[in-house]
N, C-alpha and C positions, 0 to 999 in steps of 0.2 A: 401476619408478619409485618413489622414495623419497615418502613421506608428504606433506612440504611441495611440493612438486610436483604432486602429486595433486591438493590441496587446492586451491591456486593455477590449475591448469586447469579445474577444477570451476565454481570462485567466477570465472572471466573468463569459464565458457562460458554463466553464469548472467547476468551482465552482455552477452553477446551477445545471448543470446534476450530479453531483459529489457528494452533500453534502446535507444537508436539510437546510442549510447559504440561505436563502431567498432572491431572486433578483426580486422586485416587483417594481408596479406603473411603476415612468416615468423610473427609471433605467434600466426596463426592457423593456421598450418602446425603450430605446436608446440601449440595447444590439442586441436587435432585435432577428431572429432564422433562419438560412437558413441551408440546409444538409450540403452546403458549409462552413458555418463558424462550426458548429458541427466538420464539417471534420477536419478542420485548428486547434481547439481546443484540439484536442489529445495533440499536444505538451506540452501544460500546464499542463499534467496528475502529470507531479512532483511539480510543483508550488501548484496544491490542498496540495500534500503530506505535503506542509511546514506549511499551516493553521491546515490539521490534526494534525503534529508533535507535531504542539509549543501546540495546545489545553494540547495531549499526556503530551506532556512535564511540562506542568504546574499546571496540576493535579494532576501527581506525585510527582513534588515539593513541594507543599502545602498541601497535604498528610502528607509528610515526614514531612514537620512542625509543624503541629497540634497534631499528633500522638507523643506519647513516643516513644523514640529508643530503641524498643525490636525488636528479631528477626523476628517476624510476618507484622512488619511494611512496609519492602518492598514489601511483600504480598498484601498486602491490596493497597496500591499505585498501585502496577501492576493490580489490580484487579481492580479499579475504573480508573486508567488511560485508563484502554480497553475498560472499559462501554461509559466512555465517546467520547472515538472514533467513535464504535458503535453509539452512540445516535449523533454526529455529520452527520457521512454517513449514517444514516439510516440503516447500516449494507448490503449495498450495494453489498459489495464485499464475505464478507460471508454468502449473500444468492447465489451469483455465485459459491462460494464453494461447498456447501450443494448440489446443481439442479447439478453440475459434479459428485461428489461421487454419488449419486441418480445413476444417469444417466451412468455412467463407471460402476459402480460396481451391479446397477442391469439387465443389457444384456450386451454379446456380440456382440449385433447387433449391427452394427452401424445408422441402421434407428431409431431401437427399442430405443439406446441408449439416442440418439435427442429427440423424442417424450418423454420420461422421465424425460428429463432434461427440458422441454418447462411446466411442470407439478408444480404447485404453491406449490402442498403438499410437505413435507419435510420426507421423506421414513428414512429405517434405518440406511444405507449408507449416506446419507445427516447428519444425527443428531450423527453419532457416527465421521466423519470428523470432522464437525464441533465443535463437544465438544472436541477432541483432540487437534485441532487448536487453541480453548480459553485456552484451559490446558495449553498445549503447548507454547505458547505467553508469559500467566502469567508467568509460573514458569522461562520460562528464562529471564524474565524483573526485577523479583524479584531477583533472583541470580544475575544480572546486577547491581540492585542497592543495594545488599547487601556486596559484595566485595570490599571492600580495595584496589583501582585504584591509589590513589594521592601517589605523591612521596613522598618519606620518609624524604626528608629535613625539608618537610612544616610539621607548627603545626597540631593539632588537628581542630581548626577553620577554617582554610587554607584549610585544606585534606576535610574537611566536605563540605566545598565550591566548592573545584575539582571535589569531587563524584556527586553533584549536578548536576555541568555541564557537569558530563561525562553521566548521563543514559538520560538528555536531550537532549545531541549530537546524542546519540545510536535511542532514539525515532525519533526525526528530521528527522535524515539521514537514519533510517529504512523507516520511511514512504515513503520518497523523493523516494530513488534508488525502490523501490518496487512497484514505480508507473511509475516509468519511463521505468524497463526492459520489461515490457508485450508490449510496444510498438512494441518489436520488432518482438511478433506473428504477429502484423498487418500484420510487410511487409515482414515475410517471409512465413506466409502462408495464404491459403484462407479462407474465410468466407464461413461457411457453416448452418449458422442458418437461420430462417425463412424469405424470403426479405421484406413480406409486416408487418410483428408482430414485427420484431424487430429493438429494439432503438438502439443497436448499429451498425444497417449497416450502416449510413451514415460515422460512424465513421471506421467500417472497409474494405470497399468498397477499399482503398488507403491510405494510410500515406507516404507523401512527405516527400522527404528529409529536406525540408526547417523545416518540424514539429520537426524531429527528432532533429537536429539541437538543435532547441529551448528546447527541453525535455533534453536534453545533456546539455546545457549551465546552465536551473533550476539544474539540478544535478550537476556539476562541481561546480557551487557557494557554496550550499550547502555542497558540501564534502571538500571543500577548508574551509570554516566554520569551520568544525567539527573537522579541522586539530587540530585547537586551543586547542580540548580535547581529541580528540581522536589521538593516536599514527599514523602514515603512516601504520606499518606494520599488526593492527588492523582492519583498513580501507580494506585494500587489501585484509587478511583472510576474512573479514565481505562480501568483494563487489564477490569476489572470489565465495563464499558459495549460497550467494544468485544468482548469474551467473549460477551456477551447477544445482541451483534448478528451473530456467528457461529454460535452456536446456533440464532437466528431463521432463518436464510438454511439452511444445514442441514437444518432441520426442512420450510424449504418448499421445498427442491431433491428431499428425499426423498419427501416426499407429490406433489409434481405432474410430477415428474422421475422417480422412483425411482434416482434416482442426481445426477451430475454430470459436466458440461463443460468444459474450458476456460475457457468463457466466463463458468459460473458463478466460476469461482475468481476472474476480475477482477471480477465483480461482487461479489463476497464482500471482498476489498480496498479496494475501494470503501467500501463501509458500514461495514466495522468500520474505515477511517483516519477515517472523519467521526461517529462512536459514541465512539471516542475523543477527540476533539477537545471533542464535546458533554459527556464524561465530565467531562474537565478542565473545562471552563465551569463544570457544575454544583458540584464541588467546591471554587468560588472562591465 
């Protein structure tokens, strides 16, 4: 099979496991499923983030259009822009949230921990993470797109048109970088969840350099994009912020974990899309 091929089965079988974007019939006949290709399909974790993004991004556009400009407006945009994230992933990533807080916050054990986290119900720790996480998300996407970004030359038309593409750059490029750094628990630490129960060992078994690579390159286009509305030094606070919040979670998968889950990787997605988003705040 020729390169672009490869590539294209890879990146739809990443958006199958990814999204609830349905890949049926003969497409799914010609994607096919091996552990192997699973495996190879990591790379594309940022390439999903730009189908979530633009969704992200285009919700809250048209939000923002429908609605009267009162101060509640970007509210309501950040609040149905999330839903529809949400209802695109299945909430994938913040059920990974939810089964870590369970799981860390209700033992010390590191066995006890596991077994917690493998548990479908959603305990207190799970449900008070993840409602700070939704809080959290909203209020700084709304502050995002409430603030006055466009330079002072441009008219009022102009500036309204800037602020558009700046909380669509912020969604975008939140999504992208916030799928592609967990990549790097893959390869720096072990997998420690169930071999035979879980769907993502084939995926965390190994991530080639070759993956990374391509997860680097989704990102680099993307933030080279975003250049267009978002400032450089933005960018850096933003990518900065979210880096710190990948290091953090890392550091506490490996001390109370000695490794990682699945689960931890959406909880890791999690923090660093709302570490960036905080990164951007702060840098305004």
């Amino acid at each position: 099979m020729n390169p672009i091929s490869q590539f294209v089965r890879e990146y739809l079988l990443a958006v199958q496991f990814f999204t609830r974007i349905p890949i049926v019939g003969r497409l799914a006949d010609w994607v096919g499923y091996s552990p192997e290709l699973l495996r190879a399909s990591a790379g594309h974790f940022p390439g999903v983030g730009i189908l979530v993004g633009v969704m992200a991004a285009l919700v809250y556009g048209l939000i923002q259009a429908l609605l009267p400009d009162t101060p509640f407006t970007p509210l309501v945009a950040a609040v149905l822009s999330t839903a529809a994230t949400v209802l695109l992933t299945g909430g994938f990533h913040e059920d990974g949230l939810a089964d870590v807080a369970d799981g860390l916050g209700g033992s010390q054990d590191r066995e006890r921990a596991l077994e917690i986290m493998k548990d479908s119900r959603v305990g207190a720790f799970g449900a008070m993470a993840l409602m700070l996480a939704l809080l959290g998300k909203t209020a700084l996407l709304a502050m995002l797109g409430s603030v006055d970004v466009s330079p002072a030359e441009l008219g009022d038309d102009a500036s309204a048109s800037f602020s558009s593409w700046y909380i669509g750059a912020a969604l975008l490029t939140g999504h992208v970088v916030s799928r592609g750094l967990p990549l790097l628990l893959i390869w720096l630490l072990p997998h420690v969840g169930p071999t035979a129960s879980s769907k993502s060992k084939p995926l965390a078994e190994q991530i080639s350099q070759g993956s990374l690579l391509v997860a680097f390159i989704w990102s680099f286009v993307v933030l080279a994009l975003a250049g267009l509305a978002l400032d450089a030094i933005s960018l850096i606070v933003a990518c900065s912020f979210s880096l710190l919040a990948l290091l953090w979670m890392g550091a506490l998968f490996k001390r109370r974990l000695q490794g990682f889950t699945g689960d931890c990787l959406g909880a890791a997605q999690q923090v660093c899309e709302i570490a960036f988003y905080l990164g951007l705040a702060v840098s305004l």
